[in-house]
BAVOTOR-9254 format. One record per atom (N, C-alpha, C): residue number from 1; residue in one letter; atom name; x, y, z. Coordinates in steps of 0.001 Angstrom, whole numbers. Layout:
# residues N
<r n="NUM" res="A" atom="CA" u="X" v="Y" w="Z"/>
...
END
This chain:
# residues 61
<r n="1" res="X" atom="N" u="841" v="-1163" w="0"/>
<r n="1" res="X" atom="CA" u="0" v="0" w="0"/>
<r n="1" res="X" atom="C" u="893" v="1236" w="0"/>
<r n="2" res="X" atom="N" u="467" v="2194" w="-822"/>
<r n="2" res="X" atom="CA" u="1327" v="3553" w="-787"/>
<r n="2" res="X" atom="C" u="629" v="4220" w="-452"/>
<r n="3" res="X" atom="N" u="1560" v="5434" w="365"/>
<r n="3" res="X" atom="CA" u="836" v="6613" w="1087"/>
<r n="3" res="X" atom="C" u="436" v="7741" w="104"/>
<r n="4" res="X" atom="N" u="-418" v="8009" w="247"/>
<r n="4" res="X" atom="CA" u="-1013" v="9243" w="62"/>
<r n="4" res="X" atom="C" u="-99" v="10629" w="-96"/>
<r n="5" res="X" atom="N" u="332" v="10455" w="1237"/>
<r n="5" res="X" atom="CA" u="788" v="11781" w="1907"/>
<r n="5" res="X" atom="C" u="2136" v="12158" w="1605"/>
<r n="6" res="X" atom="N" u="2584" v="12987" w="1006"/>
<r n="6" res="X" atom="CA" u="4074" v="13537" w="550"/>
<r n="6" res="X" atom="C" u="4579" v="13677" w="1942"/>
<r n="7" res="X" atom="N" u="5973" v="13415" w="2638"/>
<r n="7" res="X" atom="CA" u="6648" v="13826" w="3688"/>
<r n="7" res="X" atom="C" u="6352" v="15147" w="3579"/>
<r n="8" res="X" atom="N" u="6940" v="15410" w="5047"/>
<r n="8" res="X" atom="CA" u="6622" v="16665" w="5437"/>
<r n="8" res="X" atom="C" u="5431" v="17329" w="5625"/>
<r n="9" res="X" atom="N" u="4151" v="16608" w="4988"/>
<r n="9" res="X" atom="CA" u="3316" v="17183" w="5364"/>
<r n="9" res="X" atom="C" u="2457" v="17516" w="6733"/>
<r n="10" res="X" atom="N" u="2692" v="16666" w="7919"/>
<r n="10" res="X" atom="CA" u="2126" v="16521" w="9231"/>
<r n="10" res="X" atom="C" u="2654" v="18131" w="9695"/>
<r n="11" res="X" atom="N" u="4032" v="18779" w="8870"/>
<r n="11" res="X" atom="CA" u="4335" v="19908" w="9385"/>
<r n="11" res="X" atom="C" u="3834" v="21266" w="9152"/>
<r n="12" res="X" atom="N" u="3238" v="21016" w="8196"/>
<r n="12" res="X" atom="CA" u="2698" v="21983" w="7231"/>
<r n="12" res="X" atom="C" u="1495" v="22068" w="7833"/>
<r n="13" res="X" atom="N" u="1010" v="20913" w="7941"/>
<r n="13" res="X" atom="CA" u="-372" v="20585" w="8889"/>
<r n="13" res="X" atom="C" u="-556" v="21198" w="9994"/>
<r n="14" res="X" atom="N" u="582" v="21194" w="10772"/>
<r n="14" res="X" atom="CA" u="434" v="21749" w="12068"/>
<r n="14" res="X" atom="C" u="804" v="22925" w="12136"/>
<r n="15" res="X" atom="N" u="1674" v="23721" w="11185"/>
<r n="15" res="X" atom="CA" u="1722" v="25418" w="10889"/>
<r n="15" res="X" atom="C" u="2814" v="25969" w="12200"/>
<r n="16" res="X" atom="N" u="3827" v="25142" w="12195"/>
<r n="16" res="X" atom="CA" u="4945" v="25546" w="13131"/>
<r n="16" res="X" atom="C" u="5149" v="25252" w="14301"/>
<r n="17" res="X" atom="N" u="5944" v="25636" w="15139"/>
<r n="17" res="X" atom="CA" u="5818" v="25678" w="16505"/>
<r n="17" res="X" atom="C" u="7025" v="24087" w="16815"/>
<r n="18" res="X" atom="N" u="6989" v="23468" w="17794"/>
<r n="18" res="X" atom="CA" u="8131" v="23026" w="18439"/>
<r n="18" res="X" atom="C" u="7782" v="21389" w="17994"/>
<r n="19" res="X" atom="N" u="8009" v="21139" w="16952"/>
<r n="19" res="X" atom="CA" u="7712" v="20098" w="16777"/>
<r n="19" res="X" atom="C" u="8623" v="18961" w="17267"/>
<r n="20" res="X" atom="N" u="7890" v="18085" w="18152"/>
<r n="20" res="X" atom="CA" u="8974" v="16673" w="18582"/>
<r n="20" res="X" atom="C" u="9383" v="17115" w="20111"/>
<r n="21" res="X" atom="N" u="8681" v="18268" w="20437"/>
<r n="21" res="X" atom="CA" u="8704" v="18673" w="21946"/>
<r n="21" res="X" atom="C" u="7937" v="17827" w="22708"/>
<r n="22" res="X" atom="N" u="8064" v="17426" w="23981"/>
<r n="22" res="X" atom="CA" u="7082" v="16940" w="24637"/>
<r n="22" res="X" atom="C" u="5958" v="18001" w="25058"/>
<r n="23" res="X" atom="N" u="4636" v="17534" w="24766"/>
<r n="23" res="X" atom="CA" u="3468" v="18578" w="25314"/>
<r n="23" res="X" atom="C" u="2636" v="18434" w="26213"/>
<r n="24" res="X" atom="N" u="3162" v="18775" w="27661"/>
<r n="24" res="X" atom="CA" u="2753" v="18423" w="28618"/>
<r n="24" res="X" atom="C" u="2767" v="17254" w="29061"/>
<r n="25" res="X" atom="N" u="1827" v="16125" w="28830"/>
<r n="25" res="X" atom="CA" u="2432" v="14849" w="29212"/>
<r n="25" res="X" atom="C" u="2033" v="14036" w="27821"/>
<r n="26" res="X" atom="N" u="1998" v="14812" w="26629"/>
<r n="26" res="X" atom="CA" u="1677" v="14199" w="25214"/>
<r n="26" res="X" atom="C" u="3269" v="14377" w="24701"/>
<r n="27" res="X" atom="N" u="3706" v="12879" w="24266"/>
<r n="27" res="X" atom="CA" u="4706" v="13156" w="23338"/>
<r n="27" res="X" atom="C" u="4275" v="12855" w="21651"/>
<r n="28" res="X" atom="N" u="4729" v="13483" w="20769"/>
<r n="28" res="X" atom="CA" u="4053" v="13597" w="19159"/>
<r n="28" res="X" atom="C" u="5483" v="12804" w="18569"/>
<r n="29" res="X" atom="N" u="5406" v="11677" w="17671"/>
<r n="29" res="X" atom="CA" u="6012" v="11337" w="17251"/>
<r n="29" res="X" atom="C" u="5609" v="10908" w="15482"/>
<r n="30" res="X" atom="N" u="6570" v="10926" w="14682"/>
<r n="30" res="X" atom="CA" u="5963" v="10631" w="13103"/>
<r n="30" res="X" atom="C" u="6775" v="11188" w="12719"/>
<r n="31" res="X" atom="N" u="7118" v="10412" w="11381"/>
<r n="31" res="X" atom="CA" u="8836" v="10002" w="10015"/>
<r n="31" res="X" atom="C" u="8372" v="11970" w="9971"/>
<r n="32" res="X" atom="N" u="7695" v="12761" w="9715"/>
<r n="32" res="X" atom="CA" u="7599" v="13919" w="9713"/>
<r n="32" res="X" atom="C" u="8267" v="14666" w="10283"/>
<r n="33" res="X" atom="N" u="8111" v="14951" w="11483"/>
<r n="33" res="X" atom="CA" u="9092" v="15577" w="12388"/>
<r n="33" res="X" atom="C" u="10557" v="15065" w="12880"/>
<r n="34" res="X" atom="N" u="11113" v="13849" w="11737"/>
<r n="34" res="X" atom="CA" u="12418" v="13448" w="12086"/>
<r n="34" res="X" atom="C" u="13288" v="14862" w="11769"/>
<r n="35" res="X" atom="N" u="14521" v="15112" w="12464"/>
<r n="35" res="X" atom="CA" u="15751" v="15331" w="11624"/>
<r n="35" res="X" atom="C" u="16379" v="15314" w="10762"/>
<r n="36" res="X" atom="N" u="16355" v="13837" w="10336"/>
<r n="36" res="X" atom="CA" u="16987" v="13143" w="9188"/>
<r n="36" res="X" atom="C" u="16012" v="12077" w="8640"/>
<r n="37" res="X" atom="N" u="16057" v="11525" w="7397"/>
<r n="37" res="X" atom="CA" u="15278" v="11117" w="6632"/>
<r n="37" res="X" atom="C" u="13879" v="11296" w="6956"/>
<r n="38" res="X" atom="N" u="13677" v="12375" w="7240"/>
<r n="38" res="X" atom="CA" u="11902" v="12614" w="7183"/>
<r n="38" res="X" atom="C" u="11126" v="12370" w="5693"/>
<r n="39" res="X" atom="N" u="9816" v="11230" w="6541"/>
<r n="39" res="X" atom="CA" u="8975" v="10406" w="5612"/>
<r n="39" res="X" atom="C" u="9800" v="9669" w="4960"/>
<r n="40" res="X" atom="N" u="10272" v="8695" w="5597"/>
<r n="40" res="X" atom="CA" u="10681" v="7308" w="5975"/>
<r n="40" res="X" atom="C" u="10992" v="6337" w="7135"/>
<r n="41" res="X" atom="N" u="10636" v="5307" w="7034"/>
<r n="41" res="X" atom="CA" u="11012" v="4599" w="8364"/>
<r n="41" res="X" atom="C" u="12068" v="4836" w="8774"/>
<r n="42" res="X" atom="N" u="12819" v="5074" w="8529"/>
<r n="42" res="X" atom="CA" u="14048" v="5268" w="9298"/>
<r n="42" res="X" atom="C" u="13775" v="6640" w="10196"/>
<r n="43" res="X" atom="N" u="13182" v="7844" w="9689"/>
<r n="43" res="X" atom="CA" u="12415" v="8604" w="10581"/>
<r n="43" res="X" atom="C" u="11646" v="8538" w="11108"/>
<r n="44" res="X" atom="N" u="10623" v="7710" w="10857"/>
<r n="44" res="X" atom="CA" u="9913" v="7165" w="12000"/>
<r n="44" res="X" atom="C" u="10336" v="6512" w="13482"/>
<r n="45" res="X" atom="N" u="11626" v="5518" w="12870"/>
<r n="45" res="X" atom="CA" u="12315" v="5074" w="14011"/>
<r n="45" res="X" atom="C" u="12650" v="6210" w="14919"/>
<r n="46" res="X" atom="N" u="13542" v="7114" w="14763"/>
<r n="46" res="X" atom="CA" u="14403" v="7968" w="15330"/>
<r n="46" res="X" atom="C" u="13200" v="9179" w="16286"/>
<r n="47" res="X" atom="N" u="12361" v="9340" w="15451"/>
<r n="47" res="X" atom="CA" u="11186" v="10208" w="16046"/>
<r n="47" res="X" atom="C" u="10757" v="9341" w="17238"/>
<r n="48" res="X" atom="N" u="10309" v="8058" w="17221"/>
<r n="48" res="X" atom="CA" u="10040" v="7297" w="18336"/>
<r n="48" res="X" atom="C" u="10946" v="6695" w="19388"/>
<r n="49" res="X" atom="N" u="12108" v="6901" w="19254"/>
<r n="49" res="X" atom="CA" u="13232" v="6606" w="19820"/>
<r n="49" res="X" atom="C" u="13236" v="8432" w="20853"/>
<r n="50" res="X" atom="N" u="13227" v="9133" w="20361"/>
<r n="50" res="X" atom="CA" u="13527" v="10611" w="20783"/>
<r n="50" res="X" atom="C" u="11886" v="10982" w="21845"/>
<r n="51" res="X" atom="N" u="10378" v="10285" w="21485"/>
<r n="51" res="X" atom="CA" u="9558" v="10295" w="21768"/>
<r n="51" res="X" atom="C" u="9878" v="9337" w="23478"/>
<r n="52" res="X" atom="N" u="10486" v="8259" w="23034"/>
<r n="52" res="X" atom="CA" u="10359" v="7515" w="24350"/>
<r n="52" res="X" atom="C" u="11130" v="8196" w="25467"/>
<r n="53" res="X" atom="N" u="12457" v="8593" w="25028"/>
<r n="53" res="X" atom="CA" u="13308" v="9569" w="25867"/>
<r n="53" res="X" atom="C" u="12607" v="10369" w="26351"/>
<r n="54" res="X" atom="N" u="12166" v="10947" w="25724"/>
<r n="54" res="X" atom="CA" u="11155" v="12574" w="26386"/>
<r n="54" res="X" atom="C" u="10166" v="11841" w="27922"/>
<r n="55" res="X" atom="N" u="9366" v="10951" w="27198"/>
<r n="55" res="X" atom="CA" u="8681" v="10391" w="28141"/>
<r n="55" res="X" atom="C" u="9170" v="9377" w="29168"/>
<r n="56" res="X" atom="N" u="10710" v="8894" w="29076"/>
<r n="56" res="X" atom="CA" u="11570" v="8271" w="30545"/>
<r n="56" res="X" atom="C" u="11804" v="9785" w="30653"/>
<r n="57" res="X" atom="N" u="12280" v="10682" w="30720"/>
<r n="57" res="X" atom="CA" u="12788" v="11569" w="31547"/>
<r n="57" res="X" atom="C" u="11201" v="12267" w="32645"/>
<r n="58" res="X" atom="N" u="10198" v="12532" w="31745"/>
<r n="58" res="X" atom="CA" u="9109" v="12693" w="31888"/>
<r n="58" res="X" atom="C" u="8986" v="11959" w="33337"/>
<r n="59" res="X" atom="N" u="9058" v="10436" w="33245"/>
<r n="59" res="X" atom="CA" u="8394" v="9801" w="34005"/>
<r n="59" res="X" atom="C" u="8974" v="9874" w="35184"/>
<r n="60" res="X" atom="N" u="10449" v="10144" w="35110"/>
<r n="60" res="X" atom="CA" u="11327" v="10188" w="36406"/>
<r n="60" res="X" atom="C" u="11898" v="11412" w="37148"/>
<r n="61" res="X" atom="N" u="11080" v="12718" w="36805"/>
<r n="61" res="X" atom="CA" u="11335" v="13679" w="37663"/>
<r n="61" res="X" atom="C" u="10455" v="13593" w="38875"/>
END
């Protein structure tokens, strides 16, 4: 199945702001807001890898 959706678009979508921040106790993760290879798995990985961090640090203050 192929996506629809051209990369980058979840950013465009959301119209700026701190993307891949933790928000409050929501962390946002998706190949979109990677660093590197955004809209691909490999950004997907890294976004959810950076997502879980946020939320161990989260969990242990």
């Amino acid at each position: 199945m192929e996506c629809a959706c051209p990369g980058g678009q979840a950013l465009r979508d959301l119209g700026g702001g701190e993307h891949g921040q933790l928000q409050g106790r929501i962390s946002f993760t998706t190949s979109d807001i990677a660093s590197g290879w955004s809209g691909y798995v490999d950004g997907a990985m890294e976004s959810g890898l950076r997502a879980a961090e946020q939320v161990a640090r989260y969990a242990t203050r």
